[in-house]
C-alpha positions as CSV (number, residue, x, y, z in Angstrom):
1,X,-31.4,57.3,50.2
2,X,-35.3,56.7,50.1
3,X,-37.0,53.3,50.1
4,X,-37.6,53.3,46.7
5,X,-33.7,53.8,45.7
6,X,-32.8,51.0,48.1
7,X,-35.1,48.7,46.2
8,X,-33.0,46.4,43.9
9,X,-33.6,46.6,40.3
10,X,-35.7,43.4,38.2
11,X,-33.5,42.1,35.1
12,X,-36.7,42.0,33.2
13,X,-39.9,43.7,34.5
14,X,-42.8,41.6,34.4
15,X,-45.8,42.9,31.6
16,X,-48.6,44.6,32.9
17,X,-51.9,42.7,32.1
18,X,-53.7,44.9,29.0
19,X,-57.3,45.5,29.5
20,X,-58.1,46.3,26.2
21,X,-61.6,45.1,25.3
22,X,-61.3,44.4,21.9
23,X,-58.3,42.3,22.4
24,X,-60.1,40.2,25.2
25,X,-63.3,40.0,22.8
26,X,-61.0,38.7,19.6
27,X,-59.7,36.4,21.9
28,X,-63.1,35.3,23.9
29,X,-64.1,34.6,19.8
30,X,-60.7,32.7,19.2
31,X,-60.3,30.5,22.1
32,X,-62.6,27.9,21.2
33,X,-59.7,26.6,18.6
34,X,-55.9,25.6,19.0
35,X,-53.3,26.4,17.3
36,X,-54.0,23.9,14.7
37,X,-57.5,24.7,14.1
38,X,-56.0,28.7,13.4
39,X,-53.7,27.4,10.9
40,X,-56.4,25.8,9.1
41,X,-59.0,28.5,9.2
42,X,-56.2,31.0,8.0
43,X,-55.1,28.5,5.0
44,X,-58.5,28.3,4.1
45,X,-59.3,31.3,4.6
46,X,-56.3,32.3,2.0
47,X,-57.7,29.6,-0.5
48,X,-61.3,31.1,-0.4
49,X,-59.9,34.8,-1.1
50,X,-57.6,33.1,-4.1
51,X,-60.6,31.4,-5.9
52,X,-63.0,34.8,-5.4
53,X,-60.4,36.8,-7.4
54,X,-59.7,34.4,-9.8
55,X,-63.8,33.4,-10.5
56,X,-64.5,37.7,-10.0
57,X,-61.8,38.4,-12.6
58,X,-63.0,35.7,-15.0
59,X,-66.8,37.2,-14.5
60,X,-65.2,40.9,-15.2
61,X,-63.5,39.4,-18.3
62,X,-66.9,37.8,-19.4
63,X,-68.6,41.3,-19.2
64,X,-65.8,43.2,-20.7
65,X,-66.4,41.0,-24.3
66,X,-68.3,42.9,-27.1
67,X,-70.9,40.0,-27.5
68,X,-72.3,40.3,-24.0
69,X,-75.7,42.6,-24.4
70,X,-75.3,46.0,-23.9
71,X,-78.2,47.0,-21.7
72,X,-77.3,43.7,-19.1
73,X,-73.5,45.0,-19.5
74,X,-74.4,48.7,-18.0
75,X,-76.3,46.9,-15.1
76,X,-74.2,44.2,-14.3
77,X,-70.7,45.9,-14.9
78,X,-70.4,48.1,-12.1
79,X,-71.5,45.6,-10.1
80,X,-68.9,43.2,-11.0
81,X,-65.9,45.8,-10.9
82,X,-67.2,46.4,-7.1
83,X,-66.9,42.8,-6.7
84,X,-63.6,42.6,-7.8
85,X,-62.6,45.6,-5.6
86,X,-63.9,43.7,-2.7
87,X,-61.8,40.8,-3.6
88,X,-58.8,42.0,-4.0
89,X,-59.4,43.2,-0.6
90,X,-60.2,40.1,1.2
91,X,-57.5,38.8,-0.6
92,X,-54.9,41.4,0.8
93,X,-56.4,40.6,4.3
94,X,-56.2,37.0,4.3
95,X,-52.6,36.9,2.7
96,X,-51.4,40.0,4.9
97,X,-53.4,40.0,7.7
98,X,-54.9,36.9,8.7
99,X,-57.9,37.3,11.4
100,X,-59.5,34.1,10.8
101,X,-62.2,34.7,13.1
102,X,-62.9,38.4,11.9
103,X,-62.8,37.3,8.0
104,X,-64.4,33.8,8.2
105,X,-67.8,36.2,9.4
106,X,-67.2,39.1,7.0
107,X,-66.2,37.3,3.9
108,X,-68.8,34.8,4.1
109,X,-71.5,37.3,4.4
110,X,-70.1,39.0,1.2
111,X,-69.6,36.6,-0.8
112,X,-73.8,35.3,-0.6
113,X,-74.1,39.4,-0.8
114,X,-72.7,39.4,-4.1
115,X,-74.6,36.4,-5.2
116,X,-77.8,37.5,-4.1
117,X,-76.9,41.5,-5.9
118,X,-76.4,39.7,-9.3
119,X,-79.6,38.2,-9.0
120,X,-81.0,41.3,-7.8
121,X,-79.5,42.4,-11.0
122,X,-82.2,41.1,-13.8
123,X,-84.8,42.7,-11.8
124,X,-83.0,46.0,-12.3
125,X,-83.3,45.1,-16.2
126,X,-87.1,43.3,-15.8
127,X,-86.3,40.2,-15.7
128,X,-87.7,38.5,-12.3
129,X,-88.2,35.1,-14.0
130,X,-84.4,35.0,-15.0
131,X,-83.9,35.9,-11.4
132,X,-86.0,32.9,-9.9
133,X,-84.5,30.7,-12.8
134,X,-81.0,31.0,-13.0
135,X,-79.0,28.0,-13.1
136,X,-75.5,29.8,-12.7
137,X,-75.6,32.6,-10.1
138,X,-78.1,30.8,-8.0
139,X,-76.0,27.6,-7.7
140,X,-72.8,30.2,-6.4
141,X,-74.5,30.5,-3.5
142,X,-73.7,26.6,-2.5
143,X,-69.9,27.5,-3.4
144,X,-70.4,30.5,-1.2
145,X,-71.4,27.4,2.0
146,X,-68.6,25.2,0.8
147,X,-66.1,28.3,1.3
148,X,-67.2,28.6,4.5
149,X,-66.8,25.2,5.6
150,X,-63.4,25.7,4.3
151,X,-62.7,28.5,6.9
152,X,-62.8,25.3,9.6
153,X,-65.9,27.5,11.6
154,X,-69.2,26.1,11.9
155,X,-70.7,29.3,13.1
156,X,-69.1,31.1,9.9
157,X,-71.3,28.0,8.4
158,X,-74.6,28.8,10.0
159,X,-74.2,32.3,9.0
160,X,-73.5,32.3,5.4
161,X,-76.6,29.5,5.3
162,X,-78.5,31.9,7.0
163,X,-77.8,34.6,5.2
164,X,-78.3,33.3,1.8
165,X,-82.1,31.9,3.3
166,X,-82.7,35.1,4.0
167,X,-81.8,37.4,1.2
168,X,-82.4,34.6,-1.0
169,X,-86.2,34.4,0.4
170,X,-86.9,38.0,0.2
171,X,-86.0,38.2,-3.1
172,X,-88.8,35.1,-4.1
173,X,-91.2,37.2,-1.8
174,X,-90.5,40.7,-3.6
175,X,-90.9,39.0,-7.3
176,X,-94.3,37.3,-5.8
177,X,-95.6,40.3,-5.0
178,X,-94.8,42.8,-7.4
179,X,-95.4,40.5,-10.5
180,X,-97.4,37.6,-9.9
181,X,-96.5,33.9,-11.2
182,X,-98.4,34.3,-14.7
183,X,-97.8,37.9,-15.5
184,X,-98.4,37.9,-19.3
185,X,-96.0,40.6,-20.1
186,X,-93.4,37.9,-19.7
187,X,-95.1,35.3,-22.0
188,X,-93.9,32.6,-23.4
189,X,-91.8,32.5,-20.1
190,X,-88.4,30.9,-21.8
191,X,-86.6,31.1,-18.1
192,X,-89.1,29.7,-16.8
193,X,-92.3,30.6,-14.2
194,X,-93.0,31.5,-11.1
195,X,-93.0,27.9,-9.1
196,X,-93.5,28.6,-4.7
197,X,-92.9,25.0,-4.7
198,X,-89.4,24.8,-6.8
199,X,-88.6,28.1,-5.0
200,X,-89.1,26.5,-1.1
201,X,-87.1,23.4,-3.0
202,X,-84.7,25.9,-3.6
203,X,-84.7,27.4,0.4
204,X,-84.6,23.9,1.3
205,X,-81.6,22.9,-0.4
206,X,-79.7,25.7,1.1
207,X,-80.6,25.1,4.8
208,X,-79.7,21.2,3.7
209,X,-75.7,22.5,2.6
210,X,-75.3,25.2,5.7
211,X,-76.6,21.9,8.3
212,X,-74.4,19.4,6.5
213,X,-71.6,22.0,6.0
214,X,-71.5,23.2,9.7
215,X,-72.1,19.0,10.8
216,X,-68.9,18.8,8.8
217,X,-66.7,21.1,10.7
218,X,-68.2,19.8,14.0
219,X,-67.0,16.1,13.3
220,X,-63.7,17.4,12.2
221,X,-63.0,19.8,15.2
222,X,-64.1,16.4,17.2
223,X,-61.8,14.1,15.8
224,X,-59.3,16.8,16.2
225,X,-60.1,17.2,19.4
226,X,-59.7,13.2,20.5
227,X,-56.5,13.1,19.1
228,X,-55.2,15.9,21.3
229,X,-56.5,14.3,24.2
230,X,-54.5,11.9,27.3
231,X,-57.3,8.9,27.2
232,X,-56.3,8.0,30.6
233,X,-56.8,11.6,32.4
234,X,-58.9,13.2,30.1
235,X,-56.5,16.0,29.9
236,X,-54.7,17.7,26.8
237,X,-51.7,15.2,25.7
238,X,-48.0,16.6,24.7
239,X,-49.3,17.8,21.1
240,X,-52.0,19.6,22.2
241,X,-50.0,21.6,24.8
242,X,-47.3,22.6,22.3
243,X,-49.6,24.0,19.9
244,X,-51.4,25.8,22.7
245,X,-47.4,26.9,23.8
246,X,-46.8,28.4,20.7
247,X,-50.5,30.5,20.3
248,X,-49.9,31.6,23.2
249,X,-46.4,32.6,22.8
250,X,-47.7,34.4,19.8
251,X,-50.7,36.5,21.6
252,X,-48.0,37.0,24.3
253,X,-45.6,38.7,21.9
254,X,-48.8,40.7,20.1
255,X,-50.1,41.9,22.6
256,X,-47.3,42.4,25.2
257,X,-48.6,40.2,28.1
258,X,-46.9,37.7,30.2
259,X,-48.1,33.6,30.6
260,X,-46.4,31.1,32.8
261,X,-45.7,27.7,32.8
262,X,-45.6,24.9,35.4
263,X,-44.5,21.6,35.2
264,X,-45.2,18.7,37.6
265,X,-43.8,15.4,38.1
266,X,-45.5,12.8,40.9
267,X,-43.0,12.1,43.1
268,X,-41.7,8.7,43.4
269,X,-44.2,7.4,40.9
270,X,-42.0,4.3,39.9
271,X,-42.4,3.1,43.4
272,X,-45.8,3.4,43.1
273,X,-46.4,1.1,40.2
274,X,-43.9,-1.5,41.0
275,X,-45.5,-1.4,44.6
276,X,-49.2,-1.3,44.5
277,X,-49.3,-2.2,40.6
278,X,-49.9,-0.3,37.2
279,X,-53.7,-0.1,37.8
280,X,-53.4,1.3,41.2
281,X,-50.9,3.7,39.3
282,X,-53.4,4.8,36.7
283,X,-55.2,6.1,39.6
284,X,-53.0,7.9,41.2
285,X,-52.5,10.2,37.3
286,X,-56.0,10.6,37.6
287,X,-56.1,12.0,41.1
288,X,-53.6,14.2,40.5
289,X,-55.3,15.2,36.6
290,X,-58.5,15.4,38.5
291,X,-57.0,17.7,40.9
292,X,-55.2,20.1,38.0
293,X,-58.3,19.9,35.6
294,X,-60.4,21.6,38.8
295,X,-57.8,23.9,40.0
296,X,-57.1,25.9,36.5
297,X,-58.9,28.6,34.7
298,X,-61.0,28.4,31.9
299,X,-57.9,30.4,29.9
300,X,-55.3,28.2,31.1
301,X,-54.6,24.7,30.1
302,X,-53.7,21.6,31.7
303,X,-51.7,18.7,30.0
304,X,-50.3,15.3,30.3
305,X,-47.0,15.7,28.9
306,X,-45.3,12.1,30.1
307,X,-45.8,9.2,32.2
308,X,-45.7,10.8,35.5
309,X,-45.7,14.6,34.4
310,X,-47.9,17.5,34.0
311,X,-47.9,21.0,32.6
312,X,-49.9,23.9,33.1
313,X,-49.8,26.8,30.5
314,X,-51.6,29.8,32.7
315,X,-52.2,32.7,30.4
316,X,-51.8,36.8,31.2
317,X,-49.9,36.0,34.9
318,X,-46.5,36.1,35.9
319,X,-44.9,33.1,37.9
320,X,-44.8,35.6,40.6
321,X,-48.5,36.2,40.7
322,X,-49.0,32.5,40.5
323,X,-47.0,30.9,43.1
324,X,-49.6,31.1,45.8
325,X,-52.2,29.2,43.3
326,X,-49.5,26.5,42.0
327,X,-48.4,25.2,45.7
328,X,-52.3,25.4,47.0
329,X,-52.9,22.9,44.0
330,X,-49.6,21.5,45.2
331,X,-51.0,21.3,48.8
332,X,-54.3,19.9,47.5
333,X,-52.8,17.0,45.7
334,X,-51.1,15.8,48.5
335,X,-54.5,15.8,51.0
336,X,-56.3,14.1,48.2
337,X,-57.4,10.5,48.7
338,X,-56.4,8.1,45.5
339,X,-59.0,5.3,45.8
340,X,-58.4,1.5,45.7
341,X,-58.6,-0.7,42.8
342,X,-62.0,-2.2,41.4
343,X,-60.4,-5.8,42.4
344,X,-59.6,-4.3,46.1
345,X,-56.5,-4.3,46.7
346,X,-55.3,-0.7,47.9
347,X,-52.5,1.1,47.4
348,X,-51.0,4.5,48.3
349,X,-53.4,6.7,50.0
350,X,-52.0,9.9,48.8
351,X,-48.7,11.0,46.2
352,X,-47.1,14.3,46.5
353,X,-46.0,16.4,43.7
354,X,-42.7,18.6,42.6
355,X,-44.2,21.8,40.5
356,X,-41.3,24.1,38.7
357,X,-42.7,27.2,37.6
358,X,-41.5,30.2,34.7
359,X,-42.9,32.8,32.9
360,X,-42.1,34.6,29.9
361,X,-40.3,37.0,29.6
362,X,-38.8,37.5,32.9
363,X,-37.5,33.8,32.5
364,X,-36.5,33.5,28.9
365,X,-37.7,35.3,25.6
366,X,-38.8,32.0,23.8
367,X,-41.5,29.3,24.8
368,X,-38.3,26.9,24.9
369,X,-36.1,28.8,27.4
370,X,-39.1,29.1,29.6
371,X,-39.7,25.6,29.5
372,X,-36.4,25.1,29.6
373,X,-36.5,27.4,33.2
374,X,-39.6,25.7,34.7
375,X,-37.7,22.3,34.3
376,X,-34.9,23.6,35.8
377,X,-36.7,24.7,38.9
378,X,-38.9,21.2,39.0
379,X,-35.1,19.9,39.5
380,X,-34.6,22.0,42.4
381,X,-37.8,21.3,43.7
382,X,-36.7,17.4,43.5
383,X,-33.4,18.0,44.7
384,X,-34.8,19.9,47.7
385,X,-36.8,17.1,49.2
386,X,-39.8,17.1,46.8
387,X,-43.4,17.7,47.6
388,X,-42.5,21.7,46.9
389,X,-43.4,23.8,44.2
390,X,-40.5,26.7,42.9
391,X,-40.3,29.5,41.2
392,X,-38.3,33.0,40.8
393,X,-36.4,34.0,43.8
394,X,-38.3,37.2,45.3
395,X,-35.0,38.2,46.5
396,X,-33.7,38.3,43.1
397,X,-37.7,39.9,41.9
398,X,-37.1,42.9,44.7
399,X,-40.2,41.5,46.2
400,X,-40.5,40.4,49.8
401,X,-39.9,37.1,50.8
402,X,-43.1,34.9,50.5
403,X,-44.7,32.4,53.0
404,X,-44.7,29.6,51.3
405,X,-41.8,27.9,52.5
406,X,-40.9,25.1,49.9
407,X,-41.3,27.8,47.3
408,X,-39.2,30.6,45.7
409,X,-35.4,29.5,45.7
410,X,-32.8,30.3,43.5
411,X,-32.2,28.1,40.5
412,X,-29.1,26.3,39.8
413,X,-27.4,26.4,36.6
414,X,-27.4,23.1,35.0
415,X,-30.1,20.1,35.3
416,X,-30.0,17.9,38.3
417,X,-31.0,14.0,37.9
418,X,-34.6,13.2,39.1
419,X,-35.2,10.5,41.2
């Protein structure tokens, strides 16, 4: 029997890390919001696609009526039957298949297309001053902002802002310079004239709605943002980490690629507070949130998930891969100097930490069994002598045993009490 044979066989093999680049760029685009933010952009996202059909439809009912000019109808009736086309699309993607940050982009920079092709419309029929004039089309375009702001994505704001400056503006420049402000062929000018100045008014107004709509989504994502924060460390609180769990449960699951989990508990914190005080306390969970908030990647996340506890949510790794990372954080806790209070009394020079460590789907095939595993193996790591970090038995992985000594046992059934 060969080497390989003898090896014994994993009870789930770990997921090999993808390298797909279009995956890693939908997710470099996607990683600036949580799991709520998502929600959002994809709810909105839905609303924005509902109201296009519904206004589109409405528009192709308009032009469909006998009473409506015949010469405007065969200009602006294709146009509008494409625009419905291109609705009912967006609406089969958003209600379908939601990609937030693909369709917040695209659909934005369609629907100020659209607007700006109907205006582009009367000068098919030679009518620039209805064009320049129009107090229904023209005012679309703001609706067209405000459905951006909607997709919760201040860049999707910027750009639809942009874009409507832009095609907007070329069209006031192409009816300056092909007909002039006071071309008589248009007399008595019923829509209106050629004004530059009403025109920039007009360019104003629509950098004014992109600026306030983007400042809008900024302030939101902010106050979002506090209230999934730990004001004492600075690190995500309990909420924030279970929505960031269950994203990344859902990539894991998408895209076939494993994340693991630690939690951390300071050992013997109670001691500490009613020894040295709940000041001297406070600074010990920053020392040890300092120490975390260094020590992770700019993928992973590190939370405050109790008094004296701690997560880490490590994305595309295994809790094999990890172990050597977890107890060096482990190691640097412990030689970390917490400093005294501002009044001077000290208190504990250093703390010591008990790290449990799992990883889906080797350890479970939801986000709660893996927790659920991690915990587990923080109770070993407590029941061991604390100051260790644990994780998956190599003996068990068919691996070879590794160095670190406090690490890698074999979890018991059952929890243990902490103490």
């Amino acid at each position: 029997m060969d080497q390989q044979a003898r090896r014994p066989r994993r009870r789930w093999p770990s997921l090999a890390i993808r390298t797909d680049v279009a995956a890693r760029v939908r997710e470099a685009v996607a990683r600036h919001a949580d799991v709520g933010t998502t929600a959002l952009a994809i709810s909105g996202e839905l609303l924005v696609a509902q109201v296009r059909l519904l206004l589109v439809a409405l528009l192709l009912a308009m032009q469909l009526l006998p009473v409506t000019d015949a010469d405007t109808r065969r200009v602006t009736l294709p146009l509008t039957w494409v625009a419905f086309v291109v609705a009912a699309l967006f609406y089969f993607l958003a209600s379908r298949r939601p990609q937030p940050w693909l369709q917040g982009f695209a659909s934005s920079a369609v629907d100020v297309t659209l607007v700006s092709c109907g205006l582009a419309t009367f000068l098919l029929l030679d009518q620039p001053h209805v064009t320049l004039n129009s107090h229904t089309l023209f005012e679309l375009y703001f609706i067209a902002i405000a459905g951006a702001a909607l997709r919760y994505n201040p860049q999707a704001c910027a750009l639809t802002g942009l874009l409507a400056l832009v095609q907007y503006g070329a069209i006031v420049a192409y009816c300056a310079r092909r007909w002039g402000h006071a071309d008589a062929q248009f007399a008595p000018f019923r829509e209106g004239g050629l004004d530059l100045n009403a025109q920039g008014a007009r360019l104003l107004l629509l950098a004014a709605a992109a600026l306030i709509s983007a400042i809008i989504v900024l302030r939101a994502q902010g106050l979002r943002e506090i209230s999934h924060t730990d004001r004492l460390t600075g690190l995500a609180n309990r909420r924030a980490f279970d929505d960031r769990v269950a994203l990344e449960a859902e990539r894991a699951r998408r895209y076939r690629r494993p994340y693991a989990i630690a939690l951390i508990d300071v050992d013997h914190f109670k001691h500490v507070n009613d020894t040295f005080g709940h000041a001297q306390g406070d600074l010990a969970l920053r020392t040890v949130a300092g120490v975390l908030d260094r020590g992770h990647r700019a993928s992973d996340v590190a939370a405050r998930v109790g008094g004296d506890e701690f997560a880490l949510l490590l994305a595309e790794t295994t809790a094999e891969v990890v172990m050597s990372r977890i107890d060096g954080l482990r190691r640097q806790i412990s030689e970390t100097s917490i400093p005294d209070v501002a009044d001077g009394s000290s208190g504990p020079h250093r703390v010591t930490v008990s790290i449990g460590v799992a990883n889906w789907p080797d350890d479970g095939e939801t986000p709660e069994t893996v927790l659920a595993t991690a915990d587990a193996r923080l109770y070993e790591a407590k029941h061991l002598g604390r100051d260790r970090a644990t994780g998956p038995s190599p003996m068990w992985k068919g691996a070879t045993p590794t160095a670190l000594s406090p690490t890698a046992v074999i979890p018991r059934r059952g929890r243990l009490r902490r103490g």
